[in-house]
C-alpha positions in Angstrom: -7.8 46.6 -23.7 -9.7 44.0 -21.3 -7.7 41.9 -19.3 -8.2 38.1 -19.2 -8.6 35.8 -16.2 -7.5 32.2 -16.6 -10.7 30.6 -15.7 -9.8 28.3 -12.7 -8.9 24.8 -12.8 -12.1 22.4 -12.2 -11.8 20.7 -8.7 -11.3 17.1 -10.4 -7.9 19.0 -11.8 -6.6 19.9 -8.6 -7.0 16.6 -7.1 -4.8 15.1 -10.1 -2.8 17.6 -9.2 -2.6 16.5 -5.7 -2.3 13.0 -6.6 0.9 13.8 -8.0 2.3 15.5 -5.4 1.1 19.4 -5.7 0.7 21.2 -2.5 -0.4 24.4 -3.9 -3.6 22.4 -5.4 -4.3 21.3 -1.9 -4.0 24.8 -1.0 -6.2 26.4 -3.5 -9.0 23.0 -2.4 -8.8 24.1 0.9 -9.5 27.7 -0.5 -12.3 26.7 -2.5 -14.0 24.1 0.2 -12.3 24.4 3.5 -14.9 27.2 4.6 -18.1 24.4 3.7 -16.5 21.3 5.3 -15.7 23.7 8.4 -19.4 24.9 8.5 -20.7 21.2 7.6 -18.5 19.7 10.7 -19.3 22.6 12.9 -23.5 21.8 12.4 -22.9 18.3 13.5 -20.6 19.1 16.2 -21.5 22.6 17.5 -18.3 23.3 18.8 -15.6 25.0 16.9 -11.9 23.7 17.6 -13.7 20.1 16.9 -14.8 21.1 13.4 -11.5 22.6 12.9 -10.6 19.2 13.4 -12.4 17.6 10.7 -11.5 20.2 8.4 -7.7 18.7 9.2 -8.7 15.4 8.7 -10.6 15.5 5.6 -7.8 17.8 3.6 -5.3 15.2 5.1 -7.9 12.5 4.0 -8.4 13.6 0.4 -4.4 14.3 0.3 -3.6 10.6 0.9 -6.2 9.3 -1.3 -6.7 11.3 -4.2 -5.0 8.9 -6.0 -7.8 6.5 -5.4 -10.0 9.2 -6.2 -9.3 9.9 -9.8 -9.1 6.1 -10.5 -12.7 4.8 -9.2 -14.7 8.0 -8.8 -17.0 9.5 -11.1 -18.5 11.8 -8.8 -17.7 15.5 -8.0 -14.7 16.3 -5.6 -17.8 18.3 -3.4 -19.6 15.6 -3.0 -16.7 13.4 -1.8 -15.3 15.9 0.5 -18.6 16.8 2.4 -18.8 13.0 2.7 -15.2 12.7 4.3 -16.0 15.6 6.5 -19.8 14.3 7.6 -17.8 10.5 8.2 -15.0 12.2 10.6 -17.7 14.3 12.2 -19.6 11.5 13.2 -17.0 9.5 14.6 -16.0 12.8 17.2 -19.6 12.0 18.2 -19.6 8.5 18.9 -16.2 9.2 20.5 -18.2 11.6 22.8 -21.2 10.1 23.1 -19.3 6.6 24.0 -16.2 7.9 26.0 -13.8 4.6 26.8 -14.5 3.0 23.6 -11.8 1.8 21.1 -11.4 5.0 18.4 -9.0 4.7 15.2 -6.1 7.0 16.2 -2.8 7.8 13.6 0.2 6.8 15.4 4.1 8.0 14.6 4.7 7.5 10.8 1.1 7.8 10.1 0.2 4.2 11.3 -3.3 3.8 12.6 -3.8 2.1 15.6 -6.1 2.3 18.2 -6.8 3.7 21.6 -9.4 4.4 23.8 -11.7 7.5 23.4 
Protein backbone atom coordinates (compact mmCIF):
# COMPACT_ATOMS: atom_id res chain seq x y z
CA UNK A 1 0.00 0.00 0.00
CA UNK A 2 1.49 3.52 -1.20
CA UNK A 3 1.16 6.28 1.01
CA UNK A 4 -0.22 9.68 0.00
CA UNK A 5 1.20 13.13 0.47
CA UNK A 6 -1.21 16.03 0.68
CA UNK A 7 0.20 18.04 -1.98
CA UNK A 8 1.06 21.43 -0.34
CA UNK A 9 -0.99 24.38 -0.19
CA UNK A 10 -0.24 26.93 -3.21
CA UNK A 11 1.53 30.11 -1.79
CA UNK A 12 -1.62 32.40 -2.65
CA UNK A 13 -3.33 29.91 0.16
CA UNK A 14 -1.01 30.62 2.78
CA UNK A 15 -1.24 34.24 2.43
CA UNK A 16 -5.15 34.00 2.94
CA UNK A 17 -4.26 32.12 5.51
CA UNK A 18 -2.07 34.70 6.93
CA UNK A 19 -4.46 37.32 6.22
CA UNK A 20 -6.64 35.77 8.72
CA UNK A 21 -4.49 35.52 11.27
CA UNK A 22 -2.46 31.96 10.75
CA UNK A 23 1.08 31.97 12.03
CA UNK A 24 1.94 28.59 10.98
CA UNK A 25 1.27 29.81 7.22
CA UNK A 26 3.78 32.49 7.78
CA UNK A 27 5.90 29.84 9.07
CA UNK A 28 5.73 27.31 6.30
CA UNK A 29 6.19 31.00 3.70
CA UNK A 30 9.21 31.65 5.47
CA UNK A 31 10.06 27.78 4.76
CA UNK A 32 9.28 27.92 1.32
CA UNK A 33 10.98 31.60 0.48
CA UNK A 34 12.89 32.76 3.37
CA UNK A 35 16.12 31.05 1.98
CA UNK A 36 15.64 33.20 -1.65
CA UNK A 37 14.76 36.66 -0.12
CA UNK A 38 17.88 36.00 2.32
CA UNK A 39 20.16 35.19 -0.77
CA UNK A 40 18.35 38.11 -2.97
CA UNK A 41 19.09 40.70 0.06
CA UNK A 42 22.42 39.35 0.72
CA UNK A 43 23.53 39.99 -3.41
CA UNK A 44 22.55 43.53 -3.00
CA UNK A 45 23.94 44.04 0.32
CA UNK A 46 26.97 41.67 0.71
CA UNK A 47 26.84 41.51 4.20
CA UNK A 48 24.95 38.90 6.12
CA UNK A 49 23.32 40.26 9.47
CA UNK A 50 21.87 43.11 6.96
CA UNK A 51 20.17 40.62 4.69
CA UNK A 52 18.94 38.83 7.71
CA UNK A 53 17.43 42.01 8.12
CA UNK A 54 15.39 42.19 5.18
CA UNK A 55 14.47 38.79 5.42
CA UNK A 56 12.64 40.26 8.89
CA UNK A 57 11.21 42.94 7.21
CA UNK A 58 9.76 41.51 4.28
CA UNK A 59 7.96 38.31 6.36
CA UNK A 60 6.80 41.25 8.80
CA UNK A 61 5.92 43.24 5.50
CA UNK A 62 3.89 40.52 3.78
CA UNK A 63 2.31 39.65 7.38
CA UNK A 64 0.77 43.10 7.77
CA UNK A 65 -0.41 43.36 4.26
CA UNK A 66 -1.47 40.28 2.99
CA UNK A 67 -4.75 41.34 3.37
CA UNK A 68 -4.13 43.95 0.67
CA UNK A 69 -2.55 41.28 -1.16
CA UNK A 70 -5.26 38.91 -1.87
CA UNK A 71 -7.61 41.85 -2.61
CA UNK A 72 -5.66 43.84 -5.53
CA UNK A 73 -3.03 41.38 -6.62
CA UNK A 74 -3.10 39.04 -9.33
CA UNK A 75 0.42 38.20 -9.35
CA UNK A 76 2.36 35.35 -7.74
CA UNK A 77 3.24 35.62 -3.90
CA UNK A 78 7.20 35.15 -5.40
CA UNK A 79 7.13 37.78 -7.29
CA UNK A 80 5.75 40.06 -4.62
CA UNK A 81 8.09 38.97 -1.95
CA UNK A 82 11.39 39.26 -3.99
CA UNK A 83 9.99 42.74 -4.67
CA UNK A 84 9.50 43.60 -0.86
CA UNK A 85 12.87 42.16 -0.14
CA UNK A 86 14.82 44.03 -3.32
CA UNK A 87 12.62 47.48 -1.93
CA UNK A 88 14.03 47.09 1.81
CA UNK A 89 17.42 46.10 0.48
CA UNK A 90 17.75 49.22 -1.33
CA UNK A 91 16.80 51.43 1.22
CA UNK A 92 19.79 49.77 3.79
CA UNK A 93 21.84 51.10 0.89
CA UNK A 94 20.86 54.53 0.56
CA UNK A 95 20.84 54.49 4.32
CA UNK A 96 24.64 53.66 3.92
CA UNK A 97 25.47 55.29 1.09
CA UNK A 98 23.75 58.63 2.60
CA UNK A 99 24.54 58.29 6.43
CA UNK A 100 22.55 61.42 8.28
CA UNK A 101 19.63 61.36 6.13
CA UNK A 102 15.98 61.05 7.30
CA UNK A 103 15.16 56.93 7.08
CA UNK A 104 11.53 55.46 7.91
CA UNK A 105 12.03 53.74 11.24
CA UNK A 106 8.99 51.62 13.24
CA UNK A 107 8.58 53.26 16.54
CA UNK A 108 6.78 51.55 19.91
CA UNK A 109 3.34 50.12 18.82
CA UNK A 110 4.47 49.77 15.25
CA UNK A 111 4.17 53.53 14.35
CA UNK A 112 6.58 54.71 11.78
CA UNK A 113 8.32 57.69 12.26
CA UNK A 114 11.44 58.83 11.30
CA UNK A 115 14.99 59.31 12.31
CA UNK A 116 18.16 59.91 10.98
CA UNK A 117 20.32 57.14 9.35
Amino acid sequence: MTKHKTPPAPDRSLVKGMANGDAEALRELVRRHGATVYALAYGILVDGDDAEGVVGETFDYAWRMAARFIERASGSVFAWLTEIARSRARGVLLAREWPGRLVPVRGRAGQRTMEVA
